[in-house]
N, C-alpha and C positions, 0 to 999 in steps of 0.2 A: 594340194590334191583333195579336192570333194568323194567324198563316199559313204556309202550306206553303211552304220559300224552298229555290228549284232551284239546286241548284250544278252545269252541266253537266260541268264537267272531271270530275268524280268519278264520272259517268256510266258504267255499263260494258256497258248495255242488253242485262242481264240478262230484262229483262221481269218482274221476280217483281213489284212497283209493277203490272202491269197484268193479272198474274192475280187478284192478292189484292185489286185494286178491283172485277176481276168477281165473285168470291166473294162480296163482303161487299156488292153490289148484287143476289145473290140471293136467290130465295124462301128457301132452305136456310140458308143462311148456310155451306153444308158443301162443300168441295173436290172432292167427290166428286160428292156426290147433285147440286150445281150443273151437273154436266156434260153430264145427263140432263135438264135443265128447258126446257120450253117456254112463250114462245120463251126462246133462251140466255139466260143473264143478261150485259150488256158493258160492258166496260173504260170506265172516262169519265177515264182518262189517257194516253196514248199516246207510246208510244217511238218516236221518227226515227232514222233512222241519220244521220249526221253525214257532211260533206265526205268526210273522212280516214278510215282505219282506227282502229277502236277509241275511236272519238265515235259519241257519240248524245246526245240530249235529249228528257227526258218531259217532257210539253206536258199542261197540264192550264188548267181557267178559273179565272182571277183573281180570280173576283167582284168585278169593279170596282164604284167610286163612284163617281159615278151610273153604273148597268152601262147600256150599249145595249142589248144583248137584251132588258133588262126594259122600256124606255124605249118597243120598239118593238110589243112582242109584245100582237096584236090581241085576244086572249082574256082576260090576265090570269092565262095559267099561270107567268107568271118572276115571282116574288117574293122579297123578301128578309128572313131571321132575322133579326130585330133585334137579338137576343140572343148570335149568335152574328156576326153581320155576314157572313152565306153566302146565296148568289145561289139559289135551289131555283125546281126545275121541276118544275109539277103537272100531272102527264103527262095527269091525265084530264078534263085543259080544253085539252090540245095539239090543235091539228087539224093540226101536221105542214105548217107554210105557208113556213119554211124562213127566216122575214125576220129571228129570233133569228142564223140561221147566216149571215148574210148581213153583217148589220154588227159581228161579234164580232171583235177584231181581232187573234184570237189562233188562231183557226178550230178551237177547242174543244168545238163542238156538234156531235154527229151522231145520225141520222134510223135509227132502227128498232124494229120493235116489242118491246113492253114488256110484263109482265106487268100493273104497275099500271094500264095503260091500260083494260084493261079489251076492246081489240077487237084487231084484226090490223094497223091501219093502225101505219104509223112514227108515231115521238112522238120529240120531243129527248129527245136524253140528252147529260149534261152532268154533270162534277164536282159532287158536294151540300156535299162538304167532308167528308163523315163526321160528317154533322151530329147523328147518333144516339150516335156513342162523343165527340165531342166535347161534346156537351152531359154526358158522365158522366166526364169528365176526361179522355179517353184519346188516343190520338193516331189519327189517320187512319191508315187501313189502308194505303195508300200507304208513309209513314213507317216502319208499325210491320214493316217487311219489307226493307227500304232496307239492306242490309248495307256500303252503303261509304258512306253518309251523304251521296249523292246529295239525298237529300232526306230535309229535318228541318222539324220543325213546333215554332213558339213567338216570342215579340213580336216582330215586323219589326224592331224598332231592333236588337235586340238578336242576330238574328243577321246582320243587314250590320255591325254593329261586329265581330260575328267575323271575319266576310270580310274587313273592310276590316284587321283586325290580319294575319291571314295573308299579303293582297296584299302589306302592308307588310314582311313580314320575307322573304318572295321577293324584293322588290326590291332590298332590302338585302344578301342573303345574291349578287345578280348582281353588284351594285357591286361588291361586296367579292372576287367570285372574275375582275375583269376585269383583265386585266394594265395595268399600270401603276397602277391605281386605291389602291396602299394608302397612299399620302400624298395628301392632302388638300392640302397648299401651306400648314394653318393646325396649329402646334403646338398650340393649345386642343383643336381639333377630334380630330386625330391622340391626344392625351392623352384625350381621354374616349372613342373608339370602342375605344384599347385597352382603359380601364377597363371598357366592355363585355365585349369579349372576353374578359377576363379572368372576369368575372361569370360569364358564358356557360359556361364552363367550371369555374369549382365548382362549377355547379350541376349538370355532368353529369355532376360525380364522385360528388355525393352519394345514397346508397343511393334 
């Protein structure tokens, strides 16, 4: 399963993720002439600022299995790509009843008008996934803008196995710089984290 996987630490809420999902959610497709369009074209990801300084997290939908919003919504505008496994909203069956944004548990949907709609009234808007460049291999426009790899797109397993090698060598790398901590109590163990170490450092001699 393909999907957008958030790393917030790497976050630097830039905002560029939330212009270039409005761009590529306009009529235009163009950074410019989008600017000009009625009504606006908007973001279906959104930047929070975070507790502390210098945190944020882009918040976008999940497209759960089984999703609520589709589970609930009285018209039959949430449906889901089977082909892509993406949650879409057919804005010109929305009547804007707010019950998608109500039990979404990630508060991902918001209310305004759309060009697709066809009228003036709000219709959900909601992440589609970039289900038009992903059905042509490409990555979601979110992703293809992301310069500190905040967010990357491609099989879940595959990138929590990244994460999860990372977490592991931060925790390693604290062990290791904690006073007292470089004997172990076990000469086996103390023998093979040097042989590490020692690894470790050919390999940042080599070109």
């Amino acid at each position: 399963m393909k999907t957008v996987f958030v790393d917030p630490e790497r976050c630097i809420g830039c905002r560029q993720c939330e212009f270039a999902c409005a761009v590529e959610a306009s009529i235009s497709k163009d950074p410019i002439a989008a600017l000009f369009e009625e009504p606006p074209p908007r973001t279906r990801i959104h930047v929070e600022a975070g507790p502390t300084m210098n945190t944020s997290y882009p918040n976008r939908c999940r497209h759960c299995d089984p999703a609520p919003c589709l589970q609930v919504c009285p018209t039959g505008a949430i449906s889901r790509d089977v082909d892509e496994d993406l949650v879409l909203v057919d804005q010109t069956r929305c009547i804007g009843c707010a019950m998608c944004a109500i039990v979404c548990p990630f508060d991902a949907v918001t209310f305004h008008p759309a060009a697709a709609s066809g009228n003036e009234h709000p219709v959900a808007i909601t992440c589609d996934g970039c289900v038009h460049l992903v059905k042509q291999g490409l990555e979601p426009a979110c992703v293809a803008v992301c310069k500190v790899d905040a967010l990357v797109y491609g099989e879940i397993n595959e990138l929590i196995a990244e994460r999860r090698v990372g977490d592991a060598a931060r925790a390693l790398e604290a062990v290791a710089s904690t006073p007292g901590a470089s004997g172990s109590g076990s000469d086996s163990v103390d023998a093979w984290r040097g042989f590490g170490t020692e690894v470790k450092t050919i390999e940042s001699r080599e070109p």
